[in-house]
C-alpha positions in Angstrom: -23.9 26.4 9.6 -21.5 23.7 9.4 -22.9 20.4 10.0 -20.5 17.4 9.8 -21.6 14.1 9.3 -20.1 10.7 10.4 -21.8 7.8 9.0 -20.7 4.2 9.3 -22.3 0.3 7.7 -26.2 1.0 8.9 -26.3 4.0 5.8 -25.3 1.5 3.4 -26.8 -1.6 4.8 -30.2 0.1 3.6 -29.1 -0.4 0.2 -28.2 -3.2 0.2 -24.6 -3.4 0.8 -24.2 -6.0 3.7 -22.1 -4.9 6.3 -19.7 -7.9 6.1 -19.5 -8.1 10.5 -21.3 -11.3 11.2 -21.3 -13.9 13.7 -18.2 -15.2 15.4 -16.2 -12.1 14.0 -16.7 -13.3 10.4 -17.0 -10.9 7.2 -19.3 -13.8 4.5 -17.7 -16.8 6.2 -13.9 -15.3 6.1 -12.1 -14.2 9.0 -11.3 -10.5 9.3 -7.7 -11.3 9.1 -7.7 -13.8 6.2 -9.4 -10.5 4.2 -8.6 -7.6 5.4 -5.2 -7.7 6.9 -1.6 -6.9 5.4 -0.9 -10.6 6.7 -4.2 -12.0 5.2 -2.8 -10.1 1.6 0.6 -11.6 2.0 -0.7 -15.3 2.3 -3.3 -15.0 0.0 -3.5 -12.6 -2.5 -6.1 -14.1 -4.7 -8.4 -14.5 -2.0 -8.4 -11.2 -1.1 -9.2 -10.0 -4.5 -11.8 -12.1 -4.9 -13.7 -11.3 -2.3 -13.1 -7.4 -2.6 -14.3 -8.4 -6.1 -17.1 -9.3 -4.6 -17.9 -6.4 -2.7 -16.9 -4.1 -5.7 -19.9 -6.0 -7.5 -22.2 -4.9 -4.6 -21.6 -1.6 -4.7 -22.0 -1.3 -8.6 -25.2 -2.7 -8.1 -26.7 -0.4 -5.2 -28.3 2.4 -5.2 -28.3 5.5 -3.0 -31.3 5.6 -0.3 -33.1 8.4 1.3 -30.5 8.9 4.2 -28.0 9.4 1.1 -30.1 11.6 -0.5 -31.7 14.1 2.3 -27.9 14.6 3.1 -27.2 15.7 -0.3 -30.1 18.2 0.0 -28.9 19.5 2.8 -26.1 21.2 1.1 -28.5 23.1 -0.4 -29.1 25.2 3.0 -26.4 24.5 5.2 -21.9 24.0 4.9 -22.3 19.8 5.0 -19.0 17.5 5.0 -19.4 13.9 5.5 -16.7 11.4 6.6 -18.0 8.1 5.9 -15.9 4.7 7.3 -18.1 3.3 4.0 -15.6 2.1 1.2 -18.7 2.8 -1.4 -19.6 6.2 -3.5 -22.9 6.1 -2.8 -22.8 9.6 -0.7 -21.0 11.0 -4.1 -23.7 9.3 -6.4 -26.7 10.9 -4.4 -24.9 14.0 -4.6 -22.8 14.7 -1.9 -20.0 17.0 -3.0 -18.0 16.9 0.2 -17.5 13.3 1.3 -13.9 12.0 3.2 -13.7 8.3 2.8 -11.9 7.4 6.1 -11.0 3.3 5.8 -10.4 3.9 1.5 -12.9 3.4 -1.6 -14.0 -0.2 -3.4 -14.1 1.5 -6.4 -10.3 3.0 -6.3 -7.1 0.4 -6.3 -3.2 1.2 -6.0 0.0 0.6 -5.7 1.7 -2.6 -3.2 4.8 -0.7 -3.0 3.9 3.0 -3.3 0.4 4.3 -1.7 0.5 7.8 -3.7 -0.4 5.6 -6.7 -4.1 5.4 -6.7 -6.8 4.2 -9.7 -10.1 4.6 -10.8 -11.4 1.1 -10.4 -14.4 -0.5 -11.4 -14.5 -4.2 -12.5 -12.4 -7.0 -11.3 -8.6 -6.8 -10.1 -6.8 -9.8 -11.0 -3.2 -11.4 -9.7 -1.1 -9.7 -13.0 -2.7 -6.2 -12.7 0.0 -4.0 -12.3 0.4 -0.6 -11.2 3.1 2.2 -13.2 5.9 0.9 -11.0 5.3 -2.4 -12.2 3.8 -3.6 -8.6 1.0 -5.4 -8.0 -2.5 -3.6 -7.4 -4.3 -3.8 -4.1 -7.1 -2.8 -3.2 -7.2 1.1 -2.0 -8.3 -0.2 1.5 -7.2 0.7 5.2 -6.9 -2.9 6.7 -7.0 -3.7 10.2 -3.3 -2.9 11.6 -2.8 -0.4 8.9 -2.6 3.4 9.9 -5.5 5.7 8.6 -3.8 8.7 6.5 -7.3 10.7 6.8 -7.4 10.5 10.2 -6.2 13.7 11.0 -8.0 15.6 8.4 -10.9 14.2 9.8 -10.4 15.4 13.2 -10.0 18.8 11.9 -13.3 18.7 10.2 -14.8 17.8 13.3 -13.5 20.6 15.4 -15.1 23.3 13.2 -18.3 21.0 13.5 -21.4 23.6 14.7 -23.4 20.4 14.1 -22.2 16.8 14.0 -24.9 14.0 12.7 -23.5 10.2 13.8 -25.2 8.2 11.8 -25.5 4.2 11.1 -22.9 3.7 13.4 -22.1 1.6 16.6 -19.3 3.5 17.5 -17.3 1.3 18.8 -14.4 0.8 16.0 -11.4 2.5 16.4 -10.0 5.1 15.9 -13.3 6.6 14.2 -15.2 6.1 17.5 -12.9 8.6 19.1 -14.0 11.4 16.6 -16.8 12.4 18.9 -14.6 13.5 21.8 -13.1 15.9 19.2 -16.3 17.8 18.5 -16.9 21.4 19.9 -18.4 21.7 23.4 -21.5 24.2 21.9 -22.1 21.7 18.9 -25.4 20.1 18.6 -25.2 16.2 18.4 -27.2 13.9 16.8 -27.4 9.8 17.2 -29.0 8.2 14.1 -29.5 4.9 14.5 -31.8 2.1 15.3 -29.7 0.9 18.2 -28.3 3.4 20.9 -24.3 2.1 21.7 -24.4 1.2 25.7 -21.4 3.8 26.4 -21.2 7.3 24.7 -18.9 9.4 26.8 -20.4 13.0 25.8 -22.9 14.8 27.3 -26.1 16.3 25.0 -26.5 13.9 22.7 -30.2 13.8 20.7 -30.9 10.4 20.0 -33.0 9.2 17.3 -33.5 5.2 17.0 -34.1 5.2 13.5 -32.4 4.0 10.5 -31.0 6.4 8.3 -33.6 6.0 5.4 -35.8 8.1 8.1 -33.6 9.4 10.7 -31.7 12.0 8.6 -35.1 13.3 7.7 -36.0 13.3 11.3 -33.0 15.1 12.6 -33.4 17.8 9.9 -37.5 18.5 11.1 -35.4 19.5 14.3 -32.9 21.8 12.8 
């Protein structure tokens, strides 16, 4: 059976990894668009670094929780591919070998001028680091107002779903909230997550209000 997985900031929340969305639209006291916007880049670059920098830390220092890791074992019977709107590895370090990072990786940076130029990543990027082309490195994220390349692989996986697991997510940040619609009308559906969204526009859904760290476990009891 394929099952495909879409899991979103409540997954890695649980380790730790805050999910930057706070009051009054902030991410840690910065406006989305100082931080995570072309614009924000172009105006200031060091600011951006730093606080990806910051985040970058976070994720060395977390770990992989039980939602992580009973979705890793779940290879073990059934065809599992995850697309995650996470920017961490922590699917890969738990052992997921089939994860699609749809909004980029923390751990990955690349080119300013050419996007097929992508590194390995994993301490600070300073104003000076330059890719091959002699550019500067950026961050290998999808900003707000940037197009999402994996988009359309994603949508693919989705249609071949038999099973599709939502979990940790709101589902209401586009355009991975529309994945859903895109999902067979015979697959199974489950909702993993403390709090159900107000709208889901699909019929059968199995919700489970739990977090991840004992939702995952939940939904598999029911497979």
């Amino acid at each position: 059976m394929r099952i495909v997985v879409l899991t979103g900031a409540g997954i890695s929340a649980e380790s730790g990894i805050p999910t930057f969305r706070g009051a009054g639209g902030l991410w840690e006291g910065h406006r989305v668009d100082d931080v995570a916007s072309p614009e924000g880049w172009l105006r200031n670059p060091e600011l951006v670094l730093h606080f990806y920098n910051l985040r970058r830390k976070a994720v060395r220092n977390a770990i992989p929780n039980r939602g992580h890791l009973a979705l890793s074992e779940l290879q073990d019977q059934h065809d599992v591919r995850i697309i995650t709107q996470n920017i961490d590895d922590l699917h890969e370090r738990a052992g997921s070998k089939q994860v699609m990072h749809l909004h980029g990786e923390i751990l990955k940076v690349r080119s300013s001028i050419a996007t097929d130029l992508i590194y390995d990543w994993t301490d600070d990027l300073h104003t000076g680091d330059l890719c091959a082309l002699g550019s500067q490195l950026r961050p290998h994220i999808v900003w707000f107002g940037e197009e999402v390349p994996m988009m359309e692989p994603a949508i693919e996986e989705v249609m071949q779903a038999d099973m599709l697991f939502i979990i940790g997510t709101s589902m209401v940040v586009y355009p991975a909230a529309s994945l859903l619609q895109f999902a067979p009308d015979d697959a199974e559906i489950f909702f993993i997550n403390p709090v159900r969204p107000e709208m889901l526009s699909r019929r059968s859904i199995r919700f489970i209000d739990e977090p991840a760290g004992t939702g995952v476990d939940a939904a598999i009891r029911m497979l």
